[in-house]
C-alpha positions as CSV (number, residue, x, y, z in Angstrom):
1,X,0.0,0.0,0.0
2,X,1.4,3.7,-0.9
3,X,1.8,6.0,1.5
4,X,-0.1,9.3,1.6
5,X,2.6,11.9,0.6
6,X,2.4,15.0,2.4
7,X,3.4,19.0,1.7
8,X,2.8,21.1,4.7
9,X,2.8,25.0,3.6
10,X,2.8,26.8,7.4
11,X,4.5,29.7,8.6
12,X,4.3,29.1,12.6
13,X,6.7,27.0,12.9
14,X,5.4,24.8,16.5
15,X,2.2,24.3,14.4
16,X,3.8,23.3,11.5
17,X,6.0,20.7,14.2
18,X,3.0,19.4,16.0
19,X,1.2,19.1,12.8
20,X,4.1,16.5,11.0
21,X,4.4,15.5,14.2
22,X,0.8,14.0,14.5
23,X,0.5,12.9,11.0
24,X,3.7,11.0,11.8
25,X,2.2,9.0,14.2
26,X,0.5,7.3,11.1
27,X,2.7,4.6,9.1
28,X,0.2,5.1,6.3
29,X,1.7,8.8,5.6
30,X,4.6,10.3,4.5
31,X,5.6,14.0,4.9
32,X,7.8,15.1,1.6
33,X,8.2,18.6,2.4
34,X,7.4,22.1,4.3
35,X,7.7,25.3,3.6
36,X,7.4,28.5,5.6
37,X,5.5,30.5,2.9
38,X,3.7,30.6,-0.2
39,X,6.9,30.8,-2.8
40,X,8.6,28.5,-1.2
41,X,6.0,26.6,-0.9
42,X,4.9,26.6,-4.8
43,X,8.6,25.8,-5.4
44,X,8.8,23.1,-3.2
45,X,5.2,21.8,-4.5
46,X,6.7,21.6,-7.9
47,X,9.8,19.7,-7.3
48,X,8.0,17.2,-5.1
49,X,4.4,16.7,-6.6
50,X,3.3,15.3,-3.2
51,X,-1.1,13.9,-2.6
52,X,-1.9,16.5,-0.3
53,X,-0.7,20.0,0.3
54,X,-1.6,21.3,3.8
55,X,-2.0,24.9,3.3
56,X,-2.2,27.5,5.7
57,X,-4.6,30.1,4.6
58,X,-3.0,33.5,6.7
59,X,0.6,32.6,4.9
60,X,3.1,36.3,5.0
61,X,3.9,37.4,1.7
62,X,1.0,35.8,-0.2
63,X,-2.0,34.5,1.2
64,X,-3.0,30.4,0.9
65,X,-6.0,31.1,-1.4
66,X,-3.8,32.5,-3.9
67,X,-1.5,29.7,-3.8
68,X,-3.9,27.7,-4.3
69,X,-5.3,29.7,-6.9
70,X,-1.4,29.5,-8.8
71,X,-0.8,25.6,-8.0
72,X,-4.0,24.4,-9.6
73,X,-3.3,26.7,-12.4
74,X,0.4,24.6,-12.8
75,X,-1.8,21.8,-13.3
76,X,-5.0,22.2,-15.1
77,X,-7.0,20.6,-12.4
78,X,-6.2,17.6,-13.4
79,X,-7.2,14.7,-11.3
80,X,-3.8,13.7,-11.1
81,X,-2.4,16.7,-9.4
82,X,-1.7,18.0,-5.8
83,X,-4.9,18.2,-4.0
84,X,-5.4,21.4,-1.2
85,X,-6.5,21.0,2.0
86,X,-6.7,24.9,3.4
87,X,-6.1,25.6,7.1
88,X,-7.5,28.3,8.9
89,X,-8.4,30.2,12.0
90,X,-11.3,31.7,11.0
91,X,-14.3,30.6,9.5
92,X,-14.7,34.1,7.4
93,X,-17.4,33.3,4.8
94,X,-15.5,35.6,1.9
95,X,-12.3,32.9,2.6
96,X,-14.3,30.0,2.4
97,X,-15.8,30.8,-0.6
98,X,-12.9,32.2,-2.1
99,X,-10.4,29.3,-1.5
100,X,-13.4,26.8,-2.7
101,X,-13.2,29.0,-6.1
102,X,-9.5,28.6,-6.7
103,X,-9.6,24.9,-6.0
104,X,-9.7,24.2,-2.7
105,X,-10.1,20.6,-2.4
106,X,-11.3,20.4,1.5
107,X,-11.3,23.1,4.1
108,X,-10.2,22.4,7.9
109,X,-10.1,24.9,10.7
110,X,-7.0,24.9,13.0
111,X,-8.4,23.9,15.8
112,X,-9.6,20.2,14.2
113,X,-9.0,17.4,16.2
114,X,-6.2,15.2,15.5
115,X,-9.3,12.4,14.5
116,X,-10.9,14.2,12.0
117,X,-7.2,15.6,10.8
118,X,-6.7,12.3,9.7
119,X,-9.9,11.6,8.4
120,X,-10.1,14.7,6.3
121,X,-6.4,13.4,5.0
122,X,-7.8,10.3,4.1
123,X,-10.6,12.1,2.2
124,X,-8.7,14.4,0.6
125,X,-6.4,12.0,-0.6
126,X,-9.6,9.5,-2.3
127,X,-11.0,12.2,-4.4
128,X,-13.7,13.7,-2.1
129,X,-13.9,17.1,-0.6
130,X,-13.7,17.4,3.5
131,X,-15.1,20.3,5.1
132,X,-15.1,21.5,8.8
133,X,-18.9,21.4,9.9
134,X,-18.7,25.2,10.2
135,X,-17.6,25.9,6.5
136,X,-20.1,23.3,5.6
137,X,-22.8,25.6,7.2
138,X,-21.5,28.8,5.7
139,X,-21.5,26.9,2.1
140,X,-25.1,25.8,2.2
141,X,-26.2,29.4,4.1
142,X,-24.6,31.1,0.7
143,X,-26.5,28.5,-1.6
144,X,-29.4,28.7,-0.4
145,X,-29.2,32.9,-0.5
146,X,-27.4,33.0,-4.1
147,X,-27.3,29.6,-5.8
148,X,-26.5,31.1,-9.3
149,X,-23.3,33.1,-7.6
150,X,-22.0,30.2,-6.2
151,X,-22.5,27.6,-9.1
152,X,-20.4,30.4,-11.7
153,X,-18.0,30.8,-8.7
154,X,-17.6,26.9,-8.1
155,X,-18.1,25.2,-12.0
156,X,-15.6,22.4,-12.5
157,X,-13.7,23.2,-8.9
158,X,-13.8,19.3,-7.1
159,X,-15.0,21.0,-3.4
160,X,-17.7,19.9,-1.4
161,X,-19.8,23.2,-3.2
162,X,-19.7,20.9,-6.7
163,X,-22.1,19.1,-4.2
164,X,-24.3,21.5,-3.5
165,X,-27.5,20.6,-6.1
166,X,-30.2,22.8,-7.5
167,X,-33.5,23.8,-6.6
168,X,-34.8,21.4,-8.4
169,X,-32.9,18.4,-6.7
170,X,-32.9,19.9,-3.5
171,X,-36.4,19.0,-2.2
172,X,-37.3,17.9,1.0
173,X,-35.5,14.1,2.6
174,X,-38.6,12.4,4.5
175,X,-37.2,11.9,7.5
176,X,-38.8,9.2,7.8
177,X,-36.5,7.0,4.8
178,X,-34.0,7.0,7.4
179,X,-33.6,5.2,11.1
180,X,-33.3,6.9,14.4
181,X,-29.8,5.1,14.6
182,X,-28.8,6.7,11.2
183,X,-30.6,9.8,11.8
184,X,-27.8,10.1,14.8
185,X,-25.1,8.6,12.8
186,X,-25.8,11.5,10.2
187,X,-25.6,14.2,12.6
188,X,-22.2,12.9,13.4
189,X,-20.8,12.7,10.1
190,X,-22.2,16.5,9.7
191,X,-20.5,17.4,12.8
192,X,-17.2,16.0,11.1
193,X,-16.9,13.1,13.0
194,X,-14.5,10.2,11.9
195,X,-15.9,6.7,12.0
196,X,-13.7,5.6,14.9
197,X,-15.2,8.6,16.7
198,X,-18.6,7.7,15.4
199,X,-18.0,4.4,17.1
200,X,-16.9,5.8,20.2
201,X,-19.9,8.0,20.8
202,X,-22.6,5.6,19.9
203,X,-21.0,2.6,21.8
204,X,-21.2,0.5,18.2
205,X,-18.3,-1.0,16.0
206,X,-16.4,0.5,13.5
207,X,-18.1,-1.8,10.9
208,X,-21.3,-1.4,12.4
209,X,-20.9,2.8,11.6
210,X,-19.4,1.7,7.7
211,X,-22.7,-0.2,7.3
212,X,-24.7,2.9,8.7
213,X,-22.9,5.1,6.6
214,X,-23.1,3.3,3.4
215,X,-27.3,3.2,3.7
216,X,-27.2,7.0,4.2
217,X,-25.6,7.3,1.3
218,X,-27.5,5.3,-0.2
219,X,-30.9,6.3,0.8
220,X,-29.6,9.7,0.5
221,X,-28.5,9.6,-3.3
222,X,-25.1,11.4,-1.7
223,X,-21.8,10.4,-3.2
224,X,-19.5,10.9,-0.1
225,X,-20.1,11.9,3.6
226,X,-19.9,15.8,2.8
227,X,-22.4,15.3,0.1
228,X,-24.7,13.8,2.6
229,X,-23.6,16.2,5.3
230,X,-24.7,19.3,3.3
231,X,-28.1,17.0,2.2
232,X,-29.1,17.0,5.5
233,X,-28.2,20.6,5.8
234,X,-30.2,21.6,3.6
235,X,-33.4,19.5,3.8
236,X,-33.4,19.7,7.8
237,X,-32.7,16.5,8.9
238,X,-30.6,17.3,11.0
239,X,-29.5,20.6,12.9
């Protein structure tokens, strides 16, 4: 099994430390590189090409949205290429929805557990978009004020806003379709729970949650967990 390689673009240098050193703990990932700011930071992203760039969004001589904005540029979005995960301290609407139009691929304030750090890693790294419950609020909050705004701002970006439907596909989930264990297992996953976590809280097995989740997804016609998460969201199912 490859490793998830790892780019860490953070000027604090003890968070940028007790970040690698808690991805570390993990055999299943690899840190390639760091970088204190965003041109060394592009530079270094060239030369090494890692899965995941860890990108702090306040960097000091050009901000992470931009370097974003520049790396996915290099690369054409193409599937293939260095996938974002944006780090902040604030959950400023203007940032989120800024970083998710220049590519951001999943969106984590700094304060994120080490559990869901992971997790959002993992994510990241299969193709699907992670965001903090908070962004994920802000996201649907702007959607459901402006959808037209934020498709243009969004079209072709592979961030949990691609997920965000119409009006048209966005009607009302009977609650009902799902079970009261589910229902609970939902408002997990939208409050960015991992499954371990998951587990943890509802005194059930890890296996038992991956069977919970899949049915969501399933009975909720969601493609990943922050597909479903904003589902929810939106139709009320959960708060």
């Amino acid at each position: 099994m490859s490793k998830i390689r790892i780019a860490l673009i953070e000027d604090h240098d003890l968070t940028r430390v007790g970040i690698r050193t808690a991805l570390l703990q993990k055999e299943e990932i690899e840190v390639v590189g760091e970088a204190a700011n965003a041109a060394e930071g592009l530079k270094m992203l060239k030369k090494v090409q890692p899965d995941i760039a860890i990108v702090d969004i306040g960097l000091p001589d050009k901000d992470g949205i931009e370097l974003t904005r520049e790396l996915k540029a290099l690369t054409n979005g193409e599937d293939a290429s260095t996938k974002v995960l944006i780090l902040t301290l604030q959950d400023n609407k203007e940032a989120v929805l800024a970083a998710f139009a220049a590519g951001a691929d999943s969106y984590c304030m700094k304060d994120i557990k080490f559990d869901n750090l992971l997790e959002a890693v993992r994510v990241t790294y299969n193709g699907n978009a992670w965001i903090d419950p908070a962004i994920a609020r802000i996201v649907l909050q702007q959607a459901q004020q402006n959808p037209p705004k934020l498709e243009t701002v969004t079209t072709d970006q592979k961030n949990p806003s691609q997920n965000l439907e119409s009006e048209e596909d966005s009607e009302m989930i009977d609650p009902y379709t799902l079970t009261e264990r589910e229902l609970e297992v939902l408002q997990l996953i939208v409050e960015g729970c991992s499954n371990a976590v998951i587990a943890e809280r509802l005194y059930i097995t890890v296996g038992t949650v991956k069977t919970h989740v899949r049915n969501i997804l399933n009975k909720l016609c969601a493609d990943d967990r922050t597909q479903a998460a904003v589902r929810a969201l939106r139709s009320g199912l959960v708060g």
